[in-house]
N, C-alpha and C positions, 0 to 999 in steps of 0.2 A: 431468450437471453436470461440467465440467470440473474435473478437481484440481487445484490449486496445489501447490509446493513443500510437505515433508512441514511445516518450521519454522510455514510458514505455516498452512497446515492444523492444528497444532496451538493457532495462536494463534486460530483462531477459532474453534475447539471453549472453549478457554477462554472467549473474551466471550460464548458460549452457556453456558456450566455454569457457570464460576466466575462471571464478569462479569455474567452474569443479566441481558442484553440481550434486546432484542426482536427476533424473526428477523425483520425487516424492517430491523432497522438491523445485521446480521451478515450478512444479503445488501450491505447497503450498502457498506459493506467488504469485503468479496470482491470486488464488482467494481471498485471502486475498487482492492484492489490486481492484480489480476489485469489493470485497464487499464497502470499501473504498470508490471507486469513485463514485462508484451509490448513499452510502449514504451520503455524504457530498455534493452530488451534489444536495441534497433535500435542504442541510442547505444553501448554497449558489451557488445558478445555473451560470455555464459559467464557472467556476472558475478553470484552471486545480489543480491537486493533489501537484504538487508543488510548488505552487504561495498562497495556504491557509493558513490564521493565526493559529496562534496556537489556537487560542478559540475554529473556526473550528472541532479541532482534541479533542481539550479536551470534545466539545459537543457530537462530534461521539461516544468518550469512554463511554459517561457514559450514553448514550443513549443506547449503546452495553449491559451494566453495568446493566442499568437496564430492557434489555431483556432478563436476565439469565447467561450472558455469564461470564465464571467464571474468577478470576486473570489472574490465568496461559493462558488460553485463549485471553485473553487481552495482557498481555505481548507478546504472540506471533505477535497478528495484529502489536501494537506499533512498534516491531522490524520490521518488513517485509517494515513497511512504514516508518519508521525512516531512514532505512540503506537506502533503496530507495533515501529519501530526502539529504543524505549524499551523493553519488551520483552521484548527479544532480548537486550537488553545488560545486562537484570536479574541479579543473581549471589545468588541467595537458599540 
């Protein structure tokens, strides 16, 4: 299995231990951000997944958007790297 960023890797060790998900839905997230960073890292290379403008992300969509990929499928990426971004900006 491919590693992700350690940030990220952290965060989904979380939704496994703390967030007490089911590994089917913490695989679903991985790859969903792991699509994520591969492709925005075309739009702007260096950049980690948390530090991207929002243009970034609204490019990715509709790049997604117009590779077939339907709403509901969309909604789901948006969510997986939304909460992500939420997150990360936590200050606890």
């Amino acid at each position: 299995m491919e590693r992700l960023d350690p940030l990220i890797e952290g965060y989904l060790s979380y939704l496994t231990d703390v967030g007490r998900k089911v590994p089917r839905t913490v695989i679903d997230v991985r790859c969903t951000l792991r699509r994520a960073t591969a492709d925005l890292e075309v739009i702007r290379p260096g950049v980690p997944l948390w530090k991207r403008p929002l243009e970034d992300y609204l490019r990715w969509l509709d790049d997604e958007r117009a590779a077939g990929r339907t709403t509901s499928c969309l909604a789901k990426y948006l969510s997986h790297v939304a909460h992500q971004e939420l997150q990360d900006d936590c200050v606890c």
